[in-house]
C-alpha positions in Angstrom: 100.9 144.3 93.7 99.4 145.4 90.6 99.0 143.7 86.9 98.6 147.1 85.2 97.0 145.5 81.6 96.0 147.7 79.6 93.0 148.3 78.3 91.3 150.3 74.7 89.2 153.1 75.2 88.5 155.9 73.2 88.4 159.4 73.5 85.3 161.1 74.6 85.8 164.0 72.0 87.2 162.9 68.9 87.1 159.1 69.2 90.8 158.4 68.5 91.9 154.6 70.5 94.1 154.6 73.4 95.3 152.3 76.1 94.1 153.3 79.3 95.9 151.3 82.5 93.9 150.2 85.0 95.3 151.2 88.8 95.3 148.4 90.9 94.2 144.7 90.7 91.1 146.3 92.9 89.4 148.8 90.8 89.2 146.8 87.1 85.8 148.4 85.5 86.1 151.1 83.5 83.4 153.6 83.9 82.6 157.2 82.2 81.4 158.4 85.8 81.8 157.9 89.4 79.4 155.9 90.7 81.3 155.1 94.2 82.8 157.3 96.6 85.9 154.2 96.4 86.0 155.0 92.7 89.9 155.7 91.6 90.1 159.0 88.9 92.1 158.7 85.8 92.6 161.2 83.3 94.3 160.9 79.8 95.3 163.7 77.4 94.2 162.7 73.7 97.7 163.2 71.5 95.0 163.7 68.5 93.1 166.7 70.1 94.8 167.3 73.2 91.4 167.4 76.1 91.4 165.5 78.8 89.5 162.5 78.8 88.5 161.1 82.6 87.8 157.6 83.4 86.7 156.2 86.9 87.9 152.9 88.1 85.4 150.7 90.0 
């Protein structure tokens, strides 16, 4: 069962603030790359410029 807080990030190509959710009560760090195979992928599509910004959970 998952918490789901939120957390702020920003995005990677214009800097505008958004809450990112983190997947599971497992995978809580926030990173810009995979560093483990385990690692869990989420994307989020700026509203300000509209690319994709990826995040891996560790």
């Amino acid at each position: 069962m998952s918490s789901n807080t939120s957390r702020p990030f920003s995005c990677s190509y214009c800097g505008v603030e958004y809450n990112a959710i983190k997947p599971d009560d497992i995978h809580t760090k926030a990173n810009k790359y995979k560093i483990n195979r385990n690692d869990i992928e989420t994307t989020h599509e700026c509203n300000e410029c509209g690319k994709i910004t990826r995040l891996y959970w560790s």
